[in-house]
N, C-alpha and C positions, 0 to 999 in steps of 0.2 A: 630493525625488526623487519621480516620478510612481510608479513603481512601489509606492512604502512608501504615499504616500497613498491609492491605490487601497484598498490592504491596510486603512488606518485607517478607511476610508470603511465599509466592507465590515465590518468589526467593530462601530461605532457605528451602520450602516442594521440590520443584523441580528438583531445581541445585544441591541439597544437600542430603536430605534426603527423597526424596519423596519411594527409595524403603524400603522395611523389613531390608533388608541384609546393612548391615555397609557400608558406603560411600570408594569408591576408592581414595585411601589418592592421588595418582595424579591430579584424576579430582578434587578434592574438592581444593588441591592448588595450582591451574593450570586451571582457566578458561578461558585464551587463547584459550587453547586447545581444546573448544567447540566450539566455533565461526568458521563460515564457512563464509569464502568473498566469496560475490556474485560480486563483483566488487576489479578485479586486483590491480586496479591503473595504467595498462599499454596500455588494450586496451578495444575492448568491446566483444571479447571474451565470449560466452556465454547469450550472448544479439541479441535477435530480434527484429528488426524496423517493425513498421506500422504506418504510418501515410495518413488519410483521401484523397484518390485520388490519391493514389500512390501504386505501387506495394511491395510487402514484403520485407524488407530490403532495400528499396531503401530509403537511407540515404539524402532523399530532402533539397538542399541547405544545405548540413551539420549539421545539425540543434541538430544532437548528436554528440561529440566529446569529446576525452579526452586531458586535460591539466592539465600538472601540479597533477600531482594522482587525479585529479577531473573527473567528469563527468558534463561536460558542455553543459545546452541547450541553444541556441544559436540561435541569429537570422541576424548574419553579413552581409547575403547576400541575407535578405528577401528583397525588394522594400515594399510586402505589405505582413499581416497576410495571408490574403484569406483563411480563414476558413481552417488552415493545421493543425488542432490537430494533436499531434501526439503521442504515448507511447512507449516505450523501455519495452520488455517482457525478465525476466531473464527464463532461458530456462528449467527451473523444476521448477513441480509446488509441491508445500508445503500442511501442514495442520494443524499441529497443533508446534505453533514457535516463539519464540524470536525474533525481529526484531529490530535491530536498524540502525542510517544514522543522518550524519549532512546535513543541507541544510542554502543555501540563497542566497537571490534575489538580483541580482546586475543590476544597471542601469537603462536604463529606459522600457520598456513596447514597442512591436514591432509595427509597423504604420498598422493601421486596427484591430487590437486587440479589444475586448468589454470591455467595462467600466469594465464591472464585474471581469476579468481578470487582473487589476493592481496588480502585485504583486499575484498573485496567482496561484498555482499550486496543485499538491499530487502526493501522492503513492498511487497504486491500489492492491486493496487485493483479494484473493481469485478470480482474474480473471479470464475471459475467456483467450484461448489462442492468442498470432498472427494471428495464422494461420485462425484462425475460424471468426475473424474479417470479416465484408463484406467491398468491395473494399473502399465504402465512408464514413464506420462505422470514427464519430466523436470519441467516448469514447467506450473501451468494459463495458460491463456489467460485473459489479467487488463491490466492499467495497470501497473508495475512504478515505483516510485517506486525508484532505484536507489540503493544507499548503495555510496559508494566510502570507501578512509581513503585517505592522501597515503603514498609507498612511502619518503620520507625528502625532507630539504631537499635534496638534492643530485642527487634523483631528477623534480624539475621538478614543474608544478602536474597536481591530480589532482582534478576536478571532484567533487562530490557531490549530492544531490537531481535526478542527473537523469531522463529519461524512458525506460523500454525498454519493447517492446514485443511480449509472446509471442503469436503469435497476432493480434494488434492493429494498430491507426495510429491517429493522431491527424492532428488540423487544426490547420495553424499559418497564420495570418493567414488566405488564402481557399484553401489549398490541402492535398490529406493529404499528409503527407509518410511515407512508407516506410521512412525510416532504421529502423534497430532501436534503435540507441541516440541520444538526442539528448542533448548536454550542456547542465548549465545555466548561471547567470552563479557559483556558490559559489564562498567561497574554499576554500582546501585542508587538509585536519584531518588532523596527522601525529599518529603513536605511538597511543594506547591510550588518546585522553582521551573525555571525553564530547560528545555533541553533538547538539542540541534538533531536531528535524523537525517539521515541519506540511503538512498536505496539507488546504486546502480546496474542499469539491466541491462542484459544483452538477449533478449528476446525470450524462445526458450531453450537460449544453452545455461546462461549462469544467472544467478542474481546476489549481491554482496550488500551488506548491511553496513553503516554506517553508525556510529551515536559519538558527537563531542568530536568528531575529525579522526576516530579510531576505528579499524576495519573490526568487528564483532561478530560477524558469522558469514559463512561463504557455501553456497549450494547449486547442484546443477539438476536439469531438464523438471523444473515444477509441470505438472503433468494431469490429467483428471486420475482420482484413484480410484480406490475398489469398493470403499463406501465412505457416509459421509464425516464421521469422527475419523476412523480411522478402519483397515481390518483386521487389525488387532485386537478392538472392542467389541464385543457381543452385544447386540440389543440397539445399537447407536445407529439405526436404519435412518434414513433419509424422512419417512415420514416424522419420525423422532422430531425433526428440526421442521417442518410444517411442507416440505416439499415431496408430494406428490404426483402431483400432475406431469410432471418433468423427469419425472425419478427415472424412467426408466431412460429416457435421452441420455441422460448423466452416467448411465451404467454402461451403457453402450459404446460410451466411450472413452471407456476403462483404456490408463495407459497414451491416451493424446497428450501430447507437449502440447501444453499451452504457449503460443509464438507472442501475443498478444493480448489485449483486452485493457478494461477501464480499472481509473484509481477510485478509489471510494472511504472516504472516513466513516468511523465505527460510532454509531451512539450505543452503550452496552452498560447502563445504569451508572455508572458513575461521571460528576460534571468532568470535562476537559477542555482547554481551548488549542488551538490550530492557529500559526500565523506564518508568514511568510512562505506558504507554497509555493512552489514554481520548479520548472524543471528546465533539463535541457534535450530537445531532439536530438536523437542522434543516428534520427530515418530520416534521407532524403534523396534529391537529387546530386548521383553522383558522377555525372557528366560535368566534366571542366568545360564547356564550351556553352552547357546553359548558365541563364542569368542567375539564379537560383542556387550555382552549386554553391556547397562549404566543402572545406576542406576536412571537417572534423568530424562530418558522419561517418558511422562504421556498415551503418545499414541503405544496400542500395534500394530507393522505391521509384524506379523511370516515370511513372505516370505526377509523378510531380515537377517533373524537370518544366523549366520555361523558357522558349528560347526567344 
């Protein structure tokens, strides 16, 4: 299948062979020792809260917690949803990288939550930061790697790893396409089981989805767009979603590739848990002569070289 060899291609030019110079016989038998946890397992460390009508890091009804090496969203002590999106920003932002994490949906969906929301969640890519969030900001403006679960066998297929877009567009073949949500090819993940995600990025040329070790959707130059559902939707203005104060920043720059920015998990009324995050660089020093270099970065960044 072209898709998976692409994938193969792309693991072996990079991880392996992507420089001139002969592969470092440690990295090559030792990819452990690439991956970097973005997530402990012990606390949340390295993680900023923002959720919708609440101050920075204020951890609203607990709603992020860890158990068990997990990262659990959480809604024990909700009465009602009341519109608390919320995200977890890991606290560097990235560009061009490896991404993986398991995820899954456990239970039932929190009381006042929208239909659309059963079972549904994501990872946000290339976001804005926390910080820059406005106070009622629903979603930042980001790449939304969407996690959906299947609503039962009997309830038809229920795509996962696909594309939304807060804020954003992407370019599919030679054109941007506006949709908000784009499905991918995944099959469909019913109940409460586990289930592997990857997202490999190349800044902002391409970004390819992953679910189960199977390539599922493939898009180029994610970008800020023209409004924030979509501009295909009437009425779905930026205030809509609680940002204001910023709106018109965001307008302005209608059409920016996003090169970079922060990962962020979704709290979006339904529970979910997150475990094994971690990625791989694949910006650095790419002078052979600093102590620093690797072989397998595709992205050069000099100010990190160490000689």
């Amino acid at each position: 299948m072209m898709i998976k060899f692409q994938y193969v291609l792309f693991v072996l030019s990079y991880l392996f062979i992507h420089s001139s110079c002969c592969p470092n016989k440690d990295e090559s038998s030792n990819l452990t020792k690439l991956w970097i946890d973005l997530f402990n397992g012990e606390d949340l460390s390295n993680w900023t809260i923002k959720i919708a009508g609440h101050d920075l890091n204020e951890n609203y009804k607990n709603t992020f917690v860890v158990e068990d090496q997990m990262i659990r969203v959480k809604y024990d002590e909700y009465d009602e949803f009341d519109e608390a999106f919320g995200h977890m920003y890991h606290n560097t932002p990235f560009s061009h990288y490896r991404l993986e994490f398991d995820y899954r949906f456990v239970g039932e969906q929190t009381k006042g939550g929208a239909v659309w929301n059963v079972r549904n969640s994501g990872v946000m890519l290339h976001s804005q930061s926390a910080e820059s969030n406005d106070y009622n900001q629903g979603f930042p403006v980001s790449i939304e790697m969407q996690l959906l679960g299947g609503l039962g066998i009997d309830k038809g297929t229920r795509t996962t790893g696909n594309v939304c877009t807060p804020g954003t567009a992407v370019v599919m073949g030679d054109t941007i396409n506006y949709t908000h949500c784009i499905n991918s090819t995944s099959k469909t993940y019913h109940g409460d089981q586990w289930v592997h995600a990857e997202a490999i990025v190349h800044g902002g040329d391409e970004m390819i989805f992953l679910i189960q070790g199977d390539t599922v959707l493939q898009f180029q130059k994610p970008q800020v767009g023209g409004g924030f559902i979509s501009q295909l939707v009437e009425g779905q203005d930026w205030d809509h979603f609680g940002i204001s104060d910023s709106k018109n920043k965001w307008i302005n720059r209608e059409g920016q590739v996003l090169n970079e920015g922060y990962i962020s998990i979704q709290a979006e009324s339904h529970p979910i848990d997150f475990k094994n995050i971690r990625l791989i660089d694949l910006c650095g020093c790419m002078d052979p002569n600093a102590k620093n270099y690797k072989n397998y970065f595709i992205k050069s960044d000099s100010s990190k070289c160490i000689y």
